[in-house]
N, CA, C and O atoms as a Tripos MOL2 file, in Angstrom:
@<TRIPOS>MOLECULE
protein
  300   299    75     0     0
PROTEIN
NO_CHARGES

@<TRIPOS>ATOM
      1 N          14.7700   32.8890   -3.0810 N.3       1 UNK1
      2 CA         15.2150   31.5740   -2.6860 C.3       1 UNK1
      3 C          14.2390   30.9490   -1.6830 C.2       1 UNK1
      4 O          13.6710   29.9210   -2.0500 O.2       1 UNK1
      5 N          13.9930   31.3980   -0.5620 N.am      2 UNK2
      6 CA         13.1680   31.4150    0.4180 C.3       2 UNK2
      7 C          11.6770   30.5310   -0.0600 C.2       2 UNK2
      8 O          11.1820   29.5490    0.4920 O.2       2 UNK2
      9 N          11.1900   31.2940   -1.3010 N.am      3 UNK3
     10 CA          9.6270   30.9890   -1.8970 C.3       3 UNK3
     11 C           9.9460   29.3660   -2.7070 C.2       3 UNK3
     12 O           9.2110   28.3980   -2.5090 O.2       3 UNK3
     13 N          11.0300   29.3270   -3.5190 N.am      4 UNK4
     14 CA         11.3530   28.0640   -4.3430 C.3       4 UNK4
     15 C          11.7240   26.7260   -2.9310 C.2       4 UNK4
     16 O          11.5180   25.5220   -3.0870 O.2       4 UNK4
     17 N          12.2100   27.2750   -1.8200 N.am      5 UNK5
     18 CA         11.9590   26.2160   -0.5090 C.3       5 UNK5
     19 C          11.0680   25.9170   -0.0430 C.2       5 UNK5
     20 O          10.8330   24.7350    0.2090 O.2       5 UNK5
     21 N          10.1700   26.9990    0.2630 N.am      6 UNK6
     22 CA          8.8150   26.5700    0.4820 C.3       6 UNK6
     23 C           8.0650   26.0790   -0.3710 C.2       6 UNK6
     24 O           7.2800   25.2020   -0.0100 O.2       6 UNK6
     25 N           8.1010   26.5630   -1.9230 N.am      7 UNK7
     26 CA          7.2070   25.3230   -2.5890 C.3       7 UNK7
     27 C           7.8410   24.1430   -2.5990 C.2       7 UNK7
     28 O           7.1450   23.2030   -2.2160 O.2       7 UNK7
     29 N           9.0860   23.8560   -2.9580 N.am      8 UNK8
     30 CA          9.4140   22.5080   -2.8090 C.3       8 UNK8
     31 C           9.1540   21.7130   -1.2260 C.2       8 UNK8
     32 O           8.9600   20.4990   -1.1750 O.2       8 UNK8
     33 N           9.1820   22.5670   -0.0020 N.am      9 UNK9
     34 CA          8.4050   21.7470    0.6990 C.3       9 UNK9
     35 C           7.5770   21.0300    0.9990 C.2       9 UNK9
     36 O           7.7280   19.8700    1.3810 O.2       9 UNK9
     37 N           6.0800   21.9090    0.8050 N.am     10 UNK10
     38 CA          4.8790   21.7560    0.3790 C.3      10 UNK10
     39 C           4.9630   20.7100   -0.2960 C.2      10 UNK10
     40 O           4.4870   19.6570    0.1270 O.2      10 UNK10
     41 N           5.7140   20.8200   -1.7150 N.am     11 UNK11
     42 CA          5.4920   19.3980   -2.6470 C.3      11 UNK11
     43 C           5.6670   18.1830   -2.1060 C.2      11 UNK11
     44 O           4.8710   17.2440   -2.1200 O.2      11 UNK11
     45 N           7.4210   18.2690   -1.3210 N.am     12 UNK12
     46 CA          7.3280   16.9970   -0.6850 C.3      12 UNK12
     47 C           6.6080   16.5860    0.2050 C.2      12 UNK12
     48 O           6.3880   15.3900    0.3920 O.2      12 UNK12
     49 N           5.9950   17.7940    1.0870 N.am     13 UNK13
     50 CA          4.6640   16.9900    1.8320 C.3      13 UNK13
     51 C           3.6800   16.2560    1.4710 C.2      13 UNK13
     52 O           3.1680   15.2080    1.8650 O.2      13 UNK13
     53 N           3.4660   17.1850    0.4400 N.am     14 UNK14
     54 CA          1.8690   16.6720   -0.4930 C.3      14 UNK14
     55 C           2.1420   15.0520   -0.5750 C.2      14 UNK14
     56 O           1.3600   14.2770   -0.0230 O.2      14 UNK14
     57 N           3.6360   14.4450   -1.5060 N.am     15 UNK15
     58 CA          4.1540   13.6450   -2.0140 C.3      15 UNK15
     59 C           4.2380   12.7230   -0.9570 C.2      15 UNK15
     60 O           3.6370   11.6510   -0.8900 O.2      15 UNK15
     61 N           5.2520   13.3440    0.1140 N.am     16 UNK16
     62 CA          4.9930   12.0250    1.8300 C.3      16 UNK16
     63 C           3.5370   11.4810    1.9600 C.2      16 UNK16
     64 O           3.2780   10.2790    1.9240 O.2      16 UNK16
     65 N           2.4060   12.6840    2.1470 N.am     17 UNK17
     66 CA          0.9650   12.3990    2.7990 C.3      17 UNK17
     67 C           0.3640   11.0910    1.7860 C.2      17 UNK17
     68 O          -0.2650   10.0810    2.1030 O.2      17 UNK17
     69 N           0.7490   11.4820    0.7120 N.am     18 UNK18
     70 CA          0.0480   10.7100   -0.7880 C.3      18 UNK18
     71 C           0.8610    9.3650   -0.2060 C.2      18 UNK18
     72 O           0.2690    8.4990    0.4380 O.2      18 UNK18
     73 N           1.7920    9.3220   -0.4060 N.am     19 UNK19
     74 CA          2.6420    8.0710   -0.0420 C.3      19 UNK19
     75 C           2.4750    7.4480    1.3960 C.2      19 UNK19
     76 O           2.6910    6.2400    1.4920 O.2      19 UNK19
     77 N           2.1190    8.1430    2.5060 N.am     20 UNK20
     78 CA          1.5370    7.5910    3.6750 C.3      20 UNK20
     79 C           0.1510    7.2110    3.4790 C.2      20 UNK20
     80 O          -0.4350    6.4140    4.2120 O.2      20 UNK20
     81 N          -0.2940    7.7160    2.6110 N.am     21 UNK21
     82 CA         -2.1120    7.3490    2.3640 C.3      21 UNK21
     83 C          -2.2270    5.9210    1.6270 C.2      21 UNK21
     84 O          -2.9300    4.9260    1.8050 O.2      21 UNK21
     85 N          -1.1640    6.2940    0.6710 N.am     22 UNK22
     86 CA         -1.7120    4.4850   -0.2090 C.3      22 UNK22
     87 C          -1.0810    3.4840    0.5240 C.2      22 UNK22
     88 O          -1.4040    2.2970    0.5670 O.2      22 UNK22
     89 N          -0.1550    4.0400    1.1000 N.am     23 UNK23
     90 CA          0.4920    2.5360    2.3000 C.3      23 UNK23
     91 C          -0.4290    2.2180    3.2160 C.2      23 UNK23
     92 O          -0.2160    1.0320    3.4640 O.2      23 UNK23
     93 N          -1.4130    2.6250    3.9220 N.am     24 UNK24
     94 CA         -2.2450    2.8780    4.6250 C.3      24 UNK24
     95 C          -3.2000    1.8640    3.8430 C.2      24 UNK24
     96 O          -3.4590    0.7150    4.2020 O.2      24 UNK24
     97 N          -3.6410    2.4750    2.7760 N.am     25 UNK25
     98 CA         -4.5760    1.9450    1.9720 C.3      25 UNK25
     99 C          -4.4120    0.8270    1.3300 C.2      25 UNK25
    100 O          -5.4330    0.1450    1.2440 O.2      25 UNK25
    101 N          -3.2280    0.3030    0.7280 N.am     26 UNK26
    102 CA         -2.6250   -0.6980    0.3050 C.3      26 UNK26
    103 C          -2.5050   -1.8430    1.7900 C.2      26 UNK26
    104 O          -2.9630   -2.9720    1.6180 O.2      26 UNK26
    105 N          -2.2030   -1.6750    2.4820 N.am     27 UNK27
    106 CA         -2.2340   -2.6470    3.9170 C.3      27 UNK27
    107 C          -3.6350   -2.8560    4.3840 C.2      27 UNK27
    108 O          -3.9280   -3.9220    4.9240 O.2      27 UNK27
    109 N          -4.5840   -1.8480    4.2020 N.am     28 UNK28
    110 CA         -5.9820   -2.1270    4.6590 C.3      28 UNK28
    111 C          -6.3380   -2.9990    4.0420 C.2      28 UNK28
    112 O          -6.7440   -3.9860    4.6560 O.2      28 UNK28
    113 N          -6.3390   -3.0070    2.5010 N.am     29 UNK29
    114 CA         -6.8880   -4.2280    1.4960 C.3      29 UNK29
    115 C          -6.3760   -5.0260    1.5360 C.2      29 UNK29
    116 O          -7.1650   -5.9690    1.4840 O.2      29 UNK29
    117 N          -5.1180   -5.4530    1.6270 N.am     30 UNK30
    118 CA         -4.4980   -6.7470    1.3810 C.3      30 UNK30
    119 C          -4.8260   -7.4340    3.3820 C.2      30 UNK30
    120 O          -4.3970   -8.5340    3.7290 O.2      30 UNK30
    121 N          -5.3300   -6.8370    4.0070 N.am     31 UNK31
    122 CA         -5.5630   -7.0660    5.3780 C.3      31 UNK31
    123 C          -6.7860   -7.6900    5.8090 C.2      31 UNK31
    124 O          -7.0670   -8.6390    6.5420 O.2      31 UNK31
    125 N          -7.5610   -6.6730    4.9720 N.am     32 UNK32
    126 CA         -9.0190   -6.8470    4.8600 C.3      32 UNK32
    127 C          -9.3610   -7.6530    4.3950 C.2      32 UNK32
    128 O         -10.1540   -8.2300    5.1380 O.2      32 UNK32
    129 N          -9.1650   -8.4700    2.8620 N.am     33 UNK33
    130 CA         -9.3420   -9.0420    2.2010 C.3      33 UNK33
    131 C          -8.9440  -10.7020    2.3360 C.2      33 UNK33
    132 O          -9.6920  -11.6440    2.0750 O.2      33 UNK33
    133 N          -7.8020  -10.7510    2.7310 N.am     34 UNK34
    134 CA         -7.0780  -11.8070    3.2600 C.3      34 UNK34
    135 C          -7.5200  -12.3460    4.5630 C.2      34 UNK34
    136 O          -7.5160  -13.5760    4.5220 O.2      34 UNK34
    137 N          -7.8630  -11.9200    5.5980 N.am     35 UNK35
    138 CA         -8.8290  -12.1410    6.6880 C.3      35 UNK35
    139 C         -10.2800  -12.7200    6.3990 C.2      35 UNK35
    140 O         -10.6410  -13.8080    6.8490 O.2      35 UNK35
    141 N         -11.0870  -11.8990    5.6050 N.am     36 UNK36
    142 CA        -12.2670  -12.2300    4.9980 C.3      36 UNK36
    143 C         -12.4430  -13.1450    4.0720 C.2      36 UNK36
    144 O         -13.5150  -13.4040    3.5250 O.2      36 UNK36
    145 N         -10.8930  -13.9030    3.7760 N.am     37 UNK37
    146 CA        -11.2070  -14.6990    2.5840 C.3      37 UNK37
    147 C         -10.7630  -15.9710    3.0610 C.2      37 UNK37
    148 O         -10.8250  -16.9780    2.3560 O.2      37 UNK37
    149 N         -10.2150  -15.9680    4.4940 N.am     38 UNK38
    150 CA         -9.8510  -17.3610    5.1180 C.3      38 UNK38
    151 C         -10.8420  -17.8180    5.5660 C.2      38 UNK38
    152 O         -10.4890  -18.5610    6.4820 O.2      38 UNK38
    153 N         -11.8720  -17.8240    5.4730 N.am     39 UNK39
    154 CA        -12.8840  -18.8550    5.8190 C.3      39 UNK39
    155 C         -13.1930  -19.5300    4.2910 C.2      39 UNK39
    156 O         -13.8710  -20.5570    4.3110 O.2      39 UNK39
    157 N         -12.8860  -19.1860    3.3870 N.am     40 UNK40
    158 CA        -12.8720  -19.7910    1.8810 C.3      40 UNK40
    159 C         -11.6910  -20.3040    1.4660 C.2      40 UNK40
    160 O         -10.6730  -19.6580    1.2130 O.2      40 UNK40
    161 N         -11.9000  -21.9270    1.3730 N.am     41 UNK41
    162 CA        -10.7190  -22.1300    0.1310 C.3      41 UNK41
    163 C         -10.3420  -21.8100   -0.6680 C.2      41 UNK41
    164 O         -11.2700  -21.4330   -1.3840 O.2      41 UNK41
    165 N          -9.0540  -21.6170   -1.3230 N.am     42 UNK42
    166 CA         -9.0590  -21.7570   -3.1270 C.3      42 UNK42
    167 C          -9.6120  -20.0920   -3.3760 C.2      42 UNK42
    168 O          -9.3640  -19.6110   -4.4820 O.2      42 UNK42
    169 N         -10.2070  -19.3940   -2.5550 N.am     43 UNK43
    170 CA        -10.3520  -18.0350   -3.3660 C.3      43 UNK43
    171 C          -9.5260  -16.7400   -3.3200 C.2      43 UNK43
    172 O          -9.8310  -15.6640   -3.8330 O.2      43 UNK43
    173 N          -8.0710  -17.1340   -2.3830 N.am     44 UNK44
    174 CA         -7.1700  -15.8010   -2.5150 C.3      44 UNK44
    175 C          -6.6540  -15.8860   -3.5690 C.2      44 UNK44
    176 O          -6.3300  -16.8820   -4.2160 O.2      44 UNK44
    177 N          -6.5450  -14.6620   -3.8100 N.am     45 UNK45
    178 CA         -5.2240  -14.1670   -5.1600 C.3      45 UNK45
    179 C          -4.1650  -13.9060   -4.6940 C.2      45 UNK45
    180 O          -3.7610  -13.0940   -3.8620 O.2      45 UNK45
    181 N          -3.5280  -15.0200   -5.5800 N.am     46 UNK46
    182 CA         -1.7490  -15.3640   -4.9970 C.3      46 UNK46
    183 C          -1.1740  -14.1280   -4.8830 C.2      46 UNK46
    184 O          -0.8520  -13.9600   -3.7070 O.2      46 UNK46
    185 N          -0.8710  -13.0980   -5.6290 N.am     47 UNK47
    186 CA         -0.1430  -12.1630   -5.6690 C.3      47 UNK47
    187 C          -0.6780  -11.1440   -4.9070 C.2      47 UNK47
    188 O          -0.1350  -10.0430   -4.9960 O.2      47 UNK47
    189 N          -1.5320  -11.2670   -4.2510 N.am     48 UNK48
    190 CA         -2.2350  -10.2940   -2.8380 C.3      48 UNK48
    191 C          -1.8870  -11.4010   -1.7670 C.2      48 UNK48
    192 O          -1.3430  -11.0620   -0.7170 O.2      48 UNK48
    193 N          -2.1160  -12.3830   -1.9560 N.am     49 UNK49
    194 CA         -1.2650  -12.9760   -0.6170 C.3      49 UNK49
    195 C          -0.3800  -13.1030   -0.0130 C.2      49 UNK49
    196 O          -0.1850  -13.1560    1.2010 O.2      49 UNK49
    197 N           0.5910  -13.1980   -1.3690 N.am     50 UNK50
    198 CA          2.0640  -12.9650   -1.2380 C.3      50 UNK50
    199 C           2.6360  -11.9200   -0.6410 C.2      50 UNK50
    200 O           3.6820  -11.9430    0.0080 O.2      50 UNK50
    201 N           1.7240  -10.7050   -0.9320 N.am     51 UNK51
    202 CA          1.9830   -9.3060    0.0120 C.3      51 UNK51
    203 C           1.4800   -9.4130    0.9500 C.2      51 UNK51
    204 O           2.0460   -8.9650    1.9480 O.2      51 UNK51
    205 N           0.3300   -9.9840    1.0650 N.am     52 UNK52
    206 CA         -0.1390   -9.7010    2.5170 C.3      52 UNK52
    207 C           0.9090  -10.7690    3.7150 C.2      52 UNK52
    208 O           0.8820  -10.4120    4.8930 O.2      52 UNK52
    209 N           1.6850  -11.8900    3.3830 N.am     53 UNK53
    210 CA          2.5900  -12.9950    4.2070 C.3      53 UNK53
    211 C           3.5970  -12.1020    3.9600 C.2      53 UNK53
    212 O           4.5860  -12.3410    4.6530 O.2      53 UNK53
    213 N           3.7160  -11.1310    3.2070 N.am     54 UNK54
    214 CA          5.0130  -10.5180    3.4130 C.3      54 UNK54
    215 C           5.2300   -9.6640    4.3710 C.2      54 UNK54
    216 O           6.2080   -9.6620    5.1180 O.2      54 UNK54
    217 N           3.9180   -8.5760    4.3820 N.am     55 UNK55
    218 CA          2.9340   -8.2160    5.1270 C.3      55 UNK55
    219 C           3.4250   -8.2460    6.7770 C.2      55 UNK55
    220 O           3.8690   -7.5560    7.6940 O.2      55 UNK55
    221 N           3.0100   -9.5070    6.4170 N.am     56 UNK56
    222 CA          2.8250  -10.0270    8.4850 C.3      56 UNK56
    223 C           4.0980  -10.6950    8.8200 C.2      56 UNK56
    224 O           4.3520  -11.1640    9.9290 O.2      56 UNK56
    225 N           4.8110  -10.7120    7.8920 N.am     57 UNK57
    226 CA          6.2670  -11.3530    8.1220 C.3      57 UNK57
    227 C           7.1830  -10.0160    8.3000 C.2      57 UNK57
    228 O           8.3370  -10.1360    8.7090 O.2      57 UNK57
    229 N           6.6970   -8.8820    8.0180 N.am     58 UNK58
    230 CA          7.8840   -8.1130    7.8880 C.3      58 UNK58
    231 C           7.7380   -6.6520    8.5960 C.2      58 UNK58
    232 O           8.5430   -5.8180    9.0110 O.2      58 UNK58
    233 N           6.1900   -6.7590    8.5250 N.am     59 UNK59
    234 CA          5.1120   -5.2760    9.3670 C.3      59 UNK59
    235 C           5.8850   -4.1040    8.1200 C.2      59 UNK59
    236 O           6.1590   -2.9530    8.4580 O.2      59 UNK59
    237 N           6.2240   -4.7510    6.3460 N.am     60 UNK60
    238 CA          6.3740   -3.5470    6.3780 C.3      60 UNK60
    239 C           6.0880   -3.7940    5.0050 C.2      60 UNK60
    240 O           6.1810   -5.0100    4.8400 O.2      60 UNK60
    241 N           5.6860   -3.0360    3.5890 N.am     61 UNK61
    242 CA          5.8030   -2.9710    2.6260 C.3      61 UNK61
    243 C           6.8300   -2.1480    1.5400 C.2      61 UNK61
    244 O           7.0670   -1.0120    1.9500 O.2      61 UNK61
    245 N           7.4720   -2.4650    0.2830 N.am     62 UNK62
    246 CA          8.4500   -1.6290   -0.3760 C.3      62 UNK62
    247 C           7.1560   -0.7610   -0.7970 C.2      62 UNK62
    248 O           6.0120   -1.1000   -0.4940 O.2      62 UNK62
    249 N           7.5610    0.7210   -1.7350 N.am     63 UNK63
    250 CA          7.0000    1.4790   -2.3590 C.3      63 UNK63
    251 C           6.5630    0.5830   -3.4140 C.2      63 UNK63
    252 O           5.4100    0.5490   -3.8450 O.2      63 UNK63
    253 N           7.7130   -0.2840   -3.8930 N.am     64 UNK64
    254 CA          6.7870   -0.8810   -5.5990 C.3      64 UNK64
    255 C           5.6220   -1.6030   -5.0940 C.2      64 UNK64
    256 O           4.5370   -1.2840   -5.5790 O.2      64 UNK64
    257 N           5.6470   -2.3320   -4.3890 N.am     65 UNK65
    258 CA          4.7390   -3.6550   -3.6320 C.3      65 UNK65
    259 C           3.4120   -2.6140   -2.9860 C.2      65 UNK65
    260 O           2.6110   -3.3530   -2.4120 O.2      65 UNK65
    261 N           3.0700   -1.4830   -2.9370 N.am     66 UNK66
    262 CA          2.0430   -0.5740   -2.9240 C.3      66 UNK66
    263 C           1.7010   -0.3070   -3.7650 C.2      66 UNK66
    264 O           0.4870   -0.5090   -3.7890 O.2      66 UNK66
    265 N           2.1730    0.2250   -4.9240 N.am     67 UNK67
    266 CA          1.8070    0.4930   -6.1620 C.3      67 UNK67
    267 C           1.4380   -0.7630   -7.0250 C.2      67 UNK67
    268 O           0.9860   -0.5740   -8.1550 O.2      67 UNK67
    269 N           1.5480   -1.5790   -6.7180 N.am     68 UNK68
    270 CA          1.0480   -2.9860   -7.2960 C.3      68 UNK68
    271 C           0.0320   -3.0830   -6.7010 C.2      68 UNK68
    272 O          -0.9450   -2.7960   -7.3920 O.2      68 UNK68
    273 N          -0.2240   -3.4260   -5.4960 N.am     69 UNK69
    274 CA         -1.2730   -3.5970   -4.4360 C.3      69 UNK69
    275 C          -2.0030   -2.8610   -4.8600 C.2      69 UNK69
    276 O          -2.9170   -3.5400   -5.3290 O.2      69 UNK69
    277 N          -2.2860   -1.4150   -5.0670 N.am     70 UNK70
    278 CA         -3.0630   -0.7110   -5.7840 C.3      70 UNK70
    279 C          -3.9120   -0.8130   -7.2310 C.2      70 UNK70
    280 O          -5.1160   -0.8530   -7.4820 O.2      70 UNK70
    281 N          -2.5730   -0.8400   -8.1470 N.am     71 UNK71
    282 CA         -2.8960   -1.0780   -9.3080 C.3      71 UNK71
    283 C          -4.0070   -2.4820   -9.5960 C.2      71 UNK71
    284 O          -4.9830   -2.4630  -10.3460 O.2      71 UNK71
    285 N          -3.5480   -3.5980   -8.8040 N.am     72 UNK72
    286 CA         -4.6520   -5.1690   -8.7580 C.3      72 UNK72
    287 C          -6.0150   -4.3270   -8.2880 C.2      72 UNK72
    288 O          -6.9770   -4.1120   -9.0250 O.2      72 UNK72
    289 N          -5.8960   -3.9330   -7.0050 N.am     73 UNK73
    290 CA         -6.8970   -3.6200   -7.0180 C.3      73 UNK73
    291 C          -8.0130   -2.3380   -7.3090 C.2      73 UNK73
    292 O          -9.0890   -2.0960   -6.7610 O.2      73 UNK73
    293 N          -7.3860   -1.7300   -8.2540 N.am     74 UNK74
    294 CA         -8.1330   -0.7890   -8.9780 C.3      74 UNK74
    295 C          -8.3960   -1.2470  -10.8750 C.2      74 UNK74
    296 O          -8.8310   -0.6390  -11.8520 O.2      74 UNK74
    297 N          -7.8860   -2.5330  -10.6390 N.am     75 UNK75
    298 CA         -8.1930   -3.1780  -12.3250 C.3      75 UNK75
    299 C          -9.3430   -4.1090  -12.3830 C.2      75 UNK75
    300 O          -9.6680   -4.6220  -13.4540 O.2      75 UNK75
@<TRIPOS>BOND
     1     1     2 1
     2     2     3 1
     3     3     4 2
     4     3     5 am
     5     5     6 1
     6     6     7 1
     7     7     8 2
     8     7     9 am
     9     9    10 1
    10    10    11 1
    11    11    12 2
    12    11    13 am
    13    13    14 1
    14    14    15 1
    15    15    16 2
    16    15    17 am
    17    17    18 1
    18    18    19 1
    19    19    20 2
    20    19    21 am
    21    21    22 1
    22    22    23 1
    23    23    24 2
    24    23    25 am
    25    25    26 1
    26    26    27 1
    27    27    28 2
    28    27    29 am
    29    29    30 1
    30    30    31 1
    31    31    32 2
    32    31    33 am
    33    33    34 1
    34    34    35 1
    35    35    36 2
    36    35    37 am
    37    37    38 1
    38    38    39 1
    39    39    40 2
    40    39    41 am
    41    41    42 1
    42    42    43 1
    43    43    44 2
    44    43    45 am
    45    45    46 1
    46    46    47 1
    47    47    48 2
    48    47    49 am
    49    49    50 1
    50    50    51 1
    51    51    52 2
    52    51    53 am
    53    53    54 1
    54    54    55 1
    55    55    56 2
    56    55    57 am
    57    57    58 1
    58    58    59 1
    59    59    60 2
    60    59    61 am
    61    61    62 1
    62    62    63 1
    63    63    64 2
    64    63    65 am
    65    65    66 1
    66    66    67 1
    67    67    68 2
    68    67    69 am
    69    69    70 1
    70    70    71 1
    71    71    72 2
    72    71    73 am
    73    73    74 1
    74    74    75 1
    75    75    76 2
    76    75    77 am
    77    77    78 1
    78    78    79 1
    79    79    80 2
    80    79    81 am
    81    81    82 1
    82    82    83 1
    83    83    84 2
    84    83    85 am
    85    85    86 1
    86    86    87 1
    87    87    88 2
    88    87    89 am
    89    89    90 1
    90    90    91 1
    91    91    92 2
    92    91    93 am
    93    93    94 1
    94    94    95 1
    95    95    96 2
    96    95    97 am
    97    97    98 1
    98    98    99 1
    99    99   100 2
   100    99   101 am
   101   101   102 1
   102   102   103 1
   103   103   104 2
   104   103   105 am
   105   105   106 1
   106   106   107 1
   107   107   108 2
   108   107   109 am
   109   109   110 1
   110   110   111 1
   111   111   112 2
   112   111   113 am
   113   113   114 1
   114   114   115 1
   115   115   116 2
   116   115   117 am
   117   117   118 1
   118   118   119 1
   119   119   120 2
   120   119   121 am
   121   121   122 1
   122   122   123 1
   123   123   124 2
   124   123   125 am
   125   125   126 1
   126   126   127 1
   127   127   128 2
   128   127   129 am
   129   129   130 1
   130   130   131 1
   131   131   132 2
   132   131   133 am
   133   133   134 1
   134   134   135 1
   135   135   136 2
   136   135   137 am
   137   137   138 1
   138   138   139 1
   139   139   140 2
   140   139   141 am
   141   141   142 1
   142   142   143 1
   143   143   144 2
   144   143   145 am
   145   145   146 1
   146   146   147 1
   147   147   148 2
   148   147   149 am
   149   149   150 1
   150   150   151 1
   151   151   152 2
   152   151   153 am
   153   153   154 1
   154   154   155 1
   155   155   156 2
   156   155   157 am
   157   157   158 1
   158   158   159 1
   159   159   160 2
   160   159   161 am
   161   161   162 1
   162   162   163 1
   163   163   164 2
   164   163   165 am
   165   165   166 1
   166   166   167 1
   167   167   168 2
   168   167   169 am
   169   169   170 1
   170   170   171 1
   171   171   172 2
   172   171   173 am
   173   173   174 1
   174   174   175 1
   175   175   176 2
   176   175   177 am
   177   177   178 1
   178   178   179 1
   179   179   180 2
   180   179   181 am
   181   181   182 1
   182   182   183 1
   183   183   184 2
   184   183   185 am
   185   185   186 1
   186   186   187 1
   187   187   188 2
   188   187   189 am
   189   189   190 1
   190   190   191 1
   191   191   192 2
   192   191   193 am
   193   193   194 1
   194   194   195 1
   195   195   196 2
   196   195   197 am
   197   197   198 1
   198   198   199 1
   199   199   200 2
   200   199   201 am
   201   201   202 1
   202   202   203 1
   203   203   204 2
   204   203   205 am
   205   205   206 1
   206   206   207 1
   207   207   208 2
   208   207   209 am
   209   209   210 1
   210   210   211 1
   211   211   212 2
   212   211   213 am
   213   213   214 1
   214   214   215 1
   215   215   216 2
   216   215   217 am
   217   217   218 1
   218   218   219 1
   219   219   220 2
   220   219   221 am
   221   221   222 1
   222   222   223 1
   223   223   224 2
   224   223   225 am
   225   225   226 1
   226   226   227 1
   227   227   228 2
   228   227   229 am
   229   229   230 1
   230   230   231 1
   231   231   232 2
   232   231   233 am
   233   233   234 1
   234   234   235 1
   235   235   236 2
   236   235   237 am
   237   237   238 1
   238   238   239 1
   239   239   240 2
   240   239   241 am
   241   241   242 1
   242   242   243 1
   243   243   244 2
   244   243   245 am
   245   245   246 1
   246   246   247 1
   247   247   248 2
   248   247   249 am
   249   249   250 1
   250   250   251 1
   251   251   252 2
   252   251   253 am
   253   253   254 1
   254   254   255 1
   255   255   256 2
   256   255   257 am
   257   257   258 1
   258   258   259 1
   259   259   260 2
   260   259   261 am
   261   261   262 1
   262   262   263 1
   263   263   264 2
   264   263   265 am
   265   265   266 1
   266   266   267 1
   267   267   268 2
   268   267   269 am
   269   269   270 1
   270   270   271 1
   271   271   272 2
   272   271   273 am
   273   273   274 1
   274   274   275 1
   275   275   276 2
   276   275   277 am
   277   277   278 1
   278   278   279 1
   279   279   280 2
   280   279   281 am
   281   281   282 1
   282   282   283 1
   283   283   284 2
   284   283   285 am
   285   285   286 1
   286   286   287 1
   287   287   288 2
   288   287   289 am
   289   289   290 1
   290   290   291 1
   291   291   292 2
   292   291   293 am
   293   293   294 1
   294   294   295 1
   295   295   296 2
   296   295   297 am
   297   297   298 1
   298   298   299 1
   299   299   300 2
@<TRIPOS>SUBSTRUCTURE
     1 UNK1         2 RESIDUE 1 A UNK
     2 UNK2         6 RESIDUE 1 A UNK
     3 UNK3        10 RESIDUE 1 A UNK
     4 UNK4        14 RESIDUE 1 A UNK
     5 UNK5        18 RESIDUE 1 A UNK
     6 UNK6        22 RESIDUE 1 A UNK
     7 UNK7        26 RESIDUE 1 A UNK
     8 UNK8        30 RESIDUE 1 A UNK
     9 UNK9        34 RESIDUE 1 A UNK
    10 UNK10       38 RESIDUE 1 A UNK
    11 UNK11       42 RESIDUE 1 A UNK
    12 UNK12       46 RESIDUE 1 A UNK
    13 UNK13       50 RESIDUE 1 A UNK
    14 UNK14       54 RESIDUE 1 A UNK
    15 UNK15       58 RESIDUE 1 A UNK
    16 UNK16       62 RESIDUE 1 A UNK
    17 UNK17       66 RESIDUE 1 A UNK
    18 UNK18       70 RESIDUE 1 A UNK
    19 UNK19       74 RESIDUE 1 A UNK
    20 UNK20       78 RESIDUE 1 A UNK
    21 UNK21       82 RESIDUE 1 A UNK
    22 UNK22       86 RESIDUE 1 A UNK
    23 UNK23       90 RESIDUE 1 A UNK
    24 UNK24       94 RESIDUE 1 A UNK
    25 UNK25       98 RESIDUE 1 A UNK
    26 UNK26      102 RESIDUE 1 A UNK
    27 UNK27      106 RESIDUE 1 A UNK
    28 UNK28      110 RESIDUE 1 A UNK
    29 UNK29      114 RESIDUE 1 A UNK
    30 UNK30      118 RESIDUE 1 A UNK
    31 UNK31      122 RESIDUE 1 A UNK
    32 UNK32      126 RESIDUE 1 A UNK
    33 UNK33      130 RESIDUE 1 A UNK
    34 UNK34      134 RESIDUE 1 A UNK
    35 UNK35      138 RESIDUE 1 A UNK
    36 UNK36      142 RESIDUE 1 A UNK
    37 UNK37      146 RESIDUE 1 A UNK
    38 UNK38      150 RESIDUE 1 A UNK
    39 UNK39      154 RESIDUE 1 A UNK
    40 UNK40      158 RESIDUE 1 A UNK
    41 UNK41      162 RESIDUE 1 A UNK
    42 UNK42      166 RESIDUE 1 A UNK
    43 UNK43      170 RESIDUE 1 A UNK
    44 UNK44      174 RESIDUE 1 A UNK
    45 UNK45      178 RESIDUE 1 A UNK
    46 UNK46      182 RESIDUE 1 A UNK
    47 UNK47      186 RESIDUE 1 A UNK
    48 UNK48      190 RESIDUE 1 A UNK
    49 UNK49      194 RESIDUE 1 A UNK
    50 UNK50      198 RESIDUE 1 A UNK
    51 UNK51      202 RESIDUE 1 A UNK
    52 UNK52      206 RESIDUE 1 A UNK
    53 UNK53      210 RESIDUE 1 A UNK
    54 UNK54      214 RESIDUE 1 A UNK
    55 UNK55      218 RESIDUE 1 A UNK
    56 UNK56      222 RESIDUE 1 A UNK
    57 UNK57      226 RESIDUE 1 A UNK
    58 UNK58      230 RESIDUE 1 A UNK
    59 UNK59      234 RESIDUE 1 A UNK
    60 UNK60      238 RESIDUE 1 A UNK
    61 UNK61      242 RESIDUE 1 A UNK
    62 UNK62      246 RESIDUE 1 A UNK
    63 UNK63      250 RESIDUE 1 A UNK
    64 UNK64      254 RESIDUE 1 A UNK
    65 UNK65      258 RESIDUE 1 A UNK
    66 UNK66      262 RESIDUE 1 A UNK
    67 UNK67      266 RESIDUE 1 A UNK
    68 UNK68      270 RESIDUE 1 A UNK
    69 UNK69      274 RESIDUE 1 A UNK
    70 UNK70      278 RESIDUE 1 A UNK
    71 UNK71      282 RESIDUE 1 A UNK
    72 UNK72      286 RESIDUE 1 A UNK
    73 UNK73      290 RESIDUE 1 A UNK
    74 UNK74      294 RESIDUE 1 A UNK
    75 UNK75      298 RESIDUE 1 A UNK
């Protein structure tokens, strides 16, 4: 019993760290990007902006709204 707790620990760590990493990573870009792109008109992408005003309106992101954030910007 003991060994099937500890791997399922482990997993959910692995699973938290992964999930603290792309939130991390998902807020850097939509941060980064959105900053660097206000000196330009007309060149944000609505649906990264929309997260990023959600962003600064809320200091917080859902899990789906990371995995999107991601997915845009890895396409």
């Amino acid at each position: 019993m003991r060994s099937y707790e500890n791997s399922r620990n482990r997993s959910c760590s692995k699973n938290k760290t992964h999930i603290n990493y792309d939130k991390s990573y998902a807020i850097a870009y939509i941060t980064l990007r959105e900053e660097k792109l206000i000196e330009y008109k007309n060149i944000s992408y609505e649906p990264l902006k929309n997260y990023y005003d959600k962003y600064m309106r809320d200091r917080d992101l859902a899990d789906e709204d990371i995995k999107r954030i991601i997915n845009i910007e890895q396409s």
